[in-house]
PATOR-871493 format. One record per residue: z, y, x of N, C-alpha, C in turn. Coordinates in steps of 0.05 Angstrom, whole numbers, plus 5000, padded with zeros to 4 digits. Layout:
# PATOR-871493
ZYXZYXZYX/...
This chain:
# PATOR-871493
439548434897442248384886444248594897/445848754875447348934886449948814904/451748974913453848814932456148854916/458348654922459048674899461748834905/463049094897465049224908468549094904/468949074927472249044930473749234938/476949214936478649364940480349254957/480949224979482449144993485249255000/488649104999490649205007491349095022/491849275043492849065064496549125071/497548945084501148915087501348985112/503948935114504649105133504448845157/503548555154501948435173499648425184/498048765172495748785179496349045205/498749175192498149375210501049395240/502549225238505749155250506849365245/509249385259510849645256511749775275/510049795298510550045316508250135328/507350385332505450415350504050295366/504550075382503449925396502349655383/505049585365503249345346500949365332/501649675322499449635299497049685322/496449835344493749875357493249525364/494549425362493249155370493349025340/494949035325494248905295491848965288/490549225286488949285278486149185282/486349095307483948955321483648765306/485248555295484948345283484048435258/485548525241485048695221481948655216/481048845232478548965231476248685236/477148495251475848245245475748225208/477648145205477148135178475748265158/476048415171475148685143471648625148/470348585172468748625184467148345173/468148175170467947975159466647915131/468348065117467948135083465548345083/465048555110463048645103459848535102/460348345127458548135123457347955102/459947945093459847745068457447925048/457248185045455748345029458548455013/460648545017461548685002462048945006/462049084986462849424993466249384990/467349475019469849615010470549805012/472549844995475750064988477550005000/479550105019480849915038483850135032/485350015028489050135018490950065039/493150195041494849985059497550115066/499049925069501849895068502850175095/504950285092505850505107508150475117/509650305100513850335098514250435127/513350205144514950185177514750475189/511550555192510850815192511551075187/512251035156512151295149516351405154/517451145159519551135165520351285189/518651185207518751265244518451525234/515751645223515551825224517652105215/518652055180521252205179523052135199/524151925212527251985229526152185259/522952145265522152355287522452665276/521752645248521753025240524653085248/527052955232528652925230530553015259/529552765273530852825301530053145317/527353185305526553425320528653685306/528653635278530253895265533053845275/534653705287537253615302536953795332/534553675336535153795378533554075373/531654235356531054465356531554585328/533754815329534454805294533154975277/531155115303528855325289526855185275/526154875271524454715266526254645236/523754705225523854495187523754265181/526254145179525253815179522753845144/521653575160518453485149519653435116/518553465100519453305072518853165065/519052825053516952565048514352685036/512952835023510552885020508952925044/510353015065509153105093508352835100/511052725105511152555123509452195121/508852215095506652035073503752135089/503652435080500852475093500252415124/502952565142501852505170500952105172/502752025155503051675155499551635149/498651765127496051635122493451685141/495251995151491852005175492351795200/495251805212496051545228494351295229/495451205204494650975206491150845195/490151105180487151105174485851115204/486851375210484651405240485951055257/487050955264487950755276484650525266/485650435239484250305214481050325224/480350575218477150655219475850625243/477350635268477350615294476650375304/478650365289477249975308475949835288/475549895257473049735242469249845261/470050125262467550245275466750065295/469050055316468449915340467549565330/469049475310468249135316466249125298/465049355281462949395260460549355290/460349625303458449635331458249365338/460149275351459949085367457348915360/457948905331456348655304452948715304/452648965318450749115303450249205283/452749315265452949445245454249765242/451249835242452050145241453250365209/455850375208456250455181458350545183/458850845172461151025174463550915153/465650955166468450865156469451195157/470851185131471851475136475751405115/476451675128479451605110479951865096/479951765068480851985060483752155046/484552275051488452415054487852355022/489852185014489452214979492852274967/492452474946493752534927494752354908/496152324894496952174868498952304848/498152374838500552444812502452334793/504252344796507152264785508752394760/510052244743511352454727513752454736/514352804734517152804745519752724729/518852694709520852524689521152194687/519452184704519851804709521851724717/523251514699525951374711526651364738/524651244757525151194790526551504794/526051664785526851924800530651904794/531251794777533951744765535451504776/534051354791535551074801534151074830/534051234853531851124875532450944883/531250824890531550464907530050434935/528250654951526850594966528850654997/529150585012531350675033529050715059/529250945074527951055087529351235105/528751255133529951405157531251235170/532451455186535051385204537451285194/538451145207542851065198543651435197/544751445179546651665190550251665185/550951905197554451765199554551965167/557851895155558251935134558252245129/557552365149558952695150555252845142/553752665154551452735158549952685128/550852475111550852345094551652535063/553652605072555052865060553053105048/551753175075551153365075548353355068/546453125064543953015047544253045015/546952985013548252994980548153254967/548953454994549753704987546553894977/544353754987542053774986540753744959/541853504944541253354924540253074930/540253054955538052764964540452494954/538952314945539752094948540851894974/543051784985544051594989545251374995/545051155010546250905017547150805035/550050755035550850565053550550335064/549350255089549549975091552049915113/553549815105556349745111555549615139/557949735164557449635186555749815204/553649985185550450065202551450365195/550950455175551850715165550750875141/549350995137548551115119544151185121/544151125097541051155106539151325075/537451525075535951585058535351435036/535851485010533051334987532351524970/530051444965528251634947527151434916/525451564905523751444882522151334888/520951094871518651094871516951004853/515851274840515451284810512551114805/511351124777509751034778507151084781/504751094790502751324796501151284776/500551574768498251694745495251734747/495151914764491551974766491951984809/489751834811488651934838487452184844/487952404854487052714856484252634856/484052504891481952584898480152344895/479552164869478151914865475351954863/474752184860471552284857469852324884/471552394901470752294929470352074937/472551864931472651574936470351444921/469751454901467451354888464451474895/464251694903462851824917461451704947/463651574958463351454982462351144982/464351144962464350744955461350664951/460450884925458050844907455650884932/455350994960453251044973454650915000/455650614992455950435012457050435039/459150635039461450675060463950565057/464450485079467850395073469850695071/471050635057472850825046476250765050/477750955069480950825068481551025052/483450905035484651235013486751005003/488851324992491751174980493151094989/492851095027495050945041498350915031/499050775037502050805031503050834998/501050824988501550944955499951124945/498951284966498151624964500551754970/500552064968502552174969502352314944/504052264931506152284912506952584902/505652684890505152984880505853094847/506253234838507353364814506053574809/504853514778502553734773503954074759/503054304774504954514760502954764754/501354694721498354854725497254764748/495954994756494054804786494554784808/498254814801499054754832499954424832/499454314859500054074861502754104881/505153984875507554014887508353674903/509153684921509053484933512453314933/512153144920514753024914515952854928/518952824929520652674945520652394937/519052234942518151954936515951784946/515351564944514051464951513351264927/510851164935508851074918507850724928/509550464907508850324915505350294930/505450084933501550074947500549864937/502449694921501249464909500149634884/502349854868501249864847498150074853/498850244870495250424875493850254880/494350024889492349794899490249764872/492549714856491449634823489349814813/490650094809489350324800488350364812/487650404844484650414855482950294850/483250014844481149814833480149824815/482649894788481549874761479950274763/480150444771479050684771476050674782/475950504802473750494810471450204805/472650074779471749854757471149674785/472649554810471049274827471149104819/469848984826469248664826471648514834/472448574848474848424865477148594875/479848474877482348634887482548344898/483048424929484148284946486248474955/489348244951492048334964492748124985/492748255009492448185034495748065040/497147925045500347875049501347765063/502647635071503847445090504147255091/503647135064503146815060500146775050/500646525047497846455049497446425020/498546354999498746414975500746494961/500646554923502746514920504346234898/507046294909507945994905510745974878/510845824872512645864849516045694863/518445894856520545834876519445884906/519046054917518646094935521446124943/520845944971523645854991525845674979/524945474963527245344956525045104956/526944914957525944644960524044574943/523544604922522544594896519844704898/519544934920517245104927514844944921/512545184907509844974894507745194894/504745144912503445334916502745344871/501545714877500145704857496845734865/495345624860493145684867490345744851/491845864817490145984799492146134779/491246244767492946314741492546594727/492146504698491246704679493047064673/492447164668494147454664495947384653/495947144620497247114602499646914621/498146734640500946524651502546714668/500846884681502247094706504847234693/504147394664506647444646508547274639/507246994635509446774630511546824659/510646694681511846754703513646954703/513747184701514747364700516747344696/516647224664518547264640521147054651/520146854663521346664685522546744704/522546944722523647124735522546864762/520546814758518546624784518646784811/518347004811515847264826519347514838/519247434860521447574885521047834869/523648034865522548304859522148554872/522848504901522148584919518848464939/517948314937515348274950512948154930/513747964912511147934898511047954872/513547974868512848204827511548384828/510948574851509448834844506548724853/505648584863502748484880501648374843/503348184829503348064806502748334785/504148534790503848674761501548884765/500548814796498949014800496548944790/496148654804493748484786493048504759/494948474739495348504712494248804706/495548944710494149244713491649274711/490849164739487049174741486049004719/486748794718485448554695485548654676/487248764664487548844642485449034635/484449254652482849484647480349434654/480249164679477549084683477048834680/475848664659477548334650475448244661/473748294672470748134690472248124713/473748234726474948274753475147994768/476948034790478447704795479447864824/482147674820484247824841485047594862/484447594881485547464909488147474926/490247374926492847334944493847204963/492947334986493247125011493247305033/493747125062494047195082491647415096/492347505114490447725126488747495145/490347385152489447085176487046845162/488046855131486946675109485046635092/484346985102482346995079479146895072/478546795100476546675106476346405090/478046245094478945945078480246105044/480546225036480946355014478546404996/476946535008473746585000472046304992/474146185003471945775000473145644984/475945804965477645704952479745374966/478745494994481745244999484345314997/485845544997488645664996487245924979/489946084984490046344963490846284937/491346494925491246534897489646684881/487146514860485946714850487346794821/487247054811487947154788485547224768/485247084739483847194734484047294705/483247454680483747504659483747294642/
């Protein structure tokens, strides 16, 4: 019996948000993951960046401030340093709690590309806010650049960028390459990094790339069996945070759109986990999609909590 391939995304409760958290998040993490490998599944493993790739621009940043011979980093950079970060972190300690198990099997991460159109709306409205506070003078002079943006009143001024919708995975022929001869595979971190096709040059763009939606398109590209989106709750719930609150603990593509249409689904944390599902289902309707905790997923697999999605 072949195994059956998943895609795993994990949040930013898999990995915390500082250096130190995440070397210890990850430990747990890697229980998990380690877990599902047991289970017999092949994974594809994705994962959330924001906190990360954040630290990481306000460090370029600060460096091009105290040395002015230095180029501050540009978000295409600073996406990629984010994905080897937090991959090598990732692969590190699945290796180790893989060993432990007696399971000898290479984890590898791979730097992935994604392509964007540069005519995509997001590039016209950014919404993603990223970096440091900066004062209004400093703020000014991001404008004077072309960059996008925002005040938060009280704090000061802070970066936003795009974040368009992603097209083709560059490098997916590797990933399937890997997947298909039973390796775990990290790719797409953070979204991928976010690139613009020019002939055969690939240009690396000022944006970022949700991870729920590559979550989708990794899955449906590489036809799995399963998309598990890893999150902070244990399922998902309809009115979430109001008294009224009601787990969901199944539901069809066609009700998931109903929902929608309902404006059910936060549009900041689980409209995009929702449309990402839909995405995959839609291109892979044998599929079935999982929504739950990183802590949960054990009792999820036995169908006591979670949310399954299916076509």
């Amino acid at each position: 019996m072949s195994k059956k391939k998943a895609v795993v995304s994990l949040g930013h409760e898999a990995l915390g948000y500082t250096t130190l958290e995440q070397h210890d998040a990850v430990r747990l993490t890697a229980k998990a993951l380690a877990d599902l490998l047991e289970a017999d599944y092949q994974l594809t493993i994705t994962h959330s960046n924001g906190p990360q790739v954040s630290m990481i621009h306000k460090a370029m940043t600060e460096l091009r401030r105290v040395y002015i011979d230095y180029t501050p980093a540009p978000m295409c950079v600073c996406s990629a340093m984010s994905q080897g970060y937090v991959g090598y972190d990732i692969q590190n300690a699945l290796r180790s709690e893989l060993l432990n198990r007696g399971i000898a099997k290479t984890v590898s991460t791979i730097l992935t590309q994604v392509t964007v159109d540069p005519y995509d709306e997001a590039f016209y409205e950014p919404t993603k806010v990223i970096g440091r506070y900066m004062s209004k003078e400093d703020s000014e002079t991001e404008i004077k650049k072309g960059n996008y943006v925002k005040e938060d009143p009280g704090k000061g001024f802070r970066r936003v960028v795009a974040a368009p919708k992603p097209i083709d995975i560059v490098e997916i022929e590797a990933i399937r390459a890997l997947a298909n001869a039973d390796q775990v595979v990290i790719a797409c971190g953070g979204g991928g990094i976010p690139v613009i096709e020019q002939k055969h040059t690939l240009k690396g763009a000022s944006a970022v790339i949700e991870k729920d939606a590559i979550a989708g398109k990794l899955a449906s590209d590489l036809a799995s069996d399963e998309l598990f989106i890893l999150t902070n709750v244990k399922c998902v719930y309809k009115d979430y945070g109001k008294d009224t609150q009601t787990p969901i603990s199944s539901m069809t593509v066609a009700q998931a759109k109903d929902y929608i249409e309902q404006n059910v689904f936060g549009a900041g944390d689980m409209l995009p986990k929702i449309e990402a599902a839909i995405d995959y289902l839609e291109k892979v309707p044998t599929g079935k999609v999982l929504i739950t905790s990183l802590g949960s997923i054990d009792e999820a697999l036995k169908g006591k909590t979670g949310t399954v999605i299916t076509k």
